[in-house]
N, C-alpha and C positions, 0 to 999 in steps of 0.2 A: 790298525796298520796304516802305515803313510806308503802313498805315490810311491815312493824312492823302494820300500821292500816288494810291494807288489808290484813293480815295473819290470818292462822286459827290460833282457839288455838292450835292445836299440832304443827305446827308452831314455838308459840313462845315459846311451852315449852321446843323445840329441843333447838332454840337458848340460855335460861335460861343457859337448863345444861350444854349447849357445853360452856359457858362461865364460866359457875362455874367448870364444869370439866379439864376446861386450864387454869383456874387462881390455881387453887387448884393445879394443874400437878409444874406449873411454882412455887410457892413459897414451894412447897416440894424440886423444885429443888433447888431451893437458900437455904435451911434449910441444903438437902444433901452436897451442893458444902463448906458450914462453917462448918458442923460437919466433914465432910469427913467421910461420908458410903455412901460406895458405893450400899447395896441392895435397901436404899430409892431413891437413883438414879434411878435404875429400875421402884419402885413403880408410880415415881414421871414420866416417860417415858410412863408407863401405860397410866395415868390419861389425858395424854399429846392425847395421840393416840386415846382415848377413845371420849375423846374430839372431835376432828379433823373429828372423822369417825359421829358422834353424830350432826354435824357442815354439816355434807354434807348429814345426814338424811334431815337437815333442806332445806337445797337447793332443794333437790328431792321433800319435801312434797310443799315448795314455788311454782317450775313450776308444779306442779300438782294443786296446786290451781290455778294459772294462766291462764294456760290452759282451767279450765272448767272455769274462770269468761268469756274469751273470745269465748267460746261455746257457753254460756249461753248469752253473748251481741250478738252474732251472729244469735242464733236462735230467739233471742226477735226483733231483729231488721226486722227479714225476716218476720214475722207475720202481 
């Protein structure tokens, strides 16, 4: 099984936005780098960061689901 079947839903809705948040981040940066302005740079760095940090919710809330599946197979098994 992969991450994405055994994940909660908040899970994969961290993963969702963190994807839409870096894709969005990354072609604002390509829109800034051919118009040349520099504040969409910034915005587009945001989106980026937003991301990344949105991306490592998901990891934290993943071994915490992890975690209790293997509590929970451990205490079912001891029974």
């Amino acid at each position: 099984m992969n991450p994405w079947d055994l994940g909660s839903p908040l899970y994969r809705k961290l993963v969702i936005s963190a994807m839409v948040l870096i894709g969005a981040g990354i072609l604002l940066s390509i829109v800034a780098a051919v118009a040349s302005v520099q504040p969409l740079t910034w915005v587009a760095l945001a989106f980026i960061i937003t991301g990344l940090l949105t991306h490592l919710a998901g990891l934290v809330v993943r071994a915490r689901d992890a975690r209790a599946r293997v509590a929970a197979a451990r205490s079912g098994r001891g029974s």
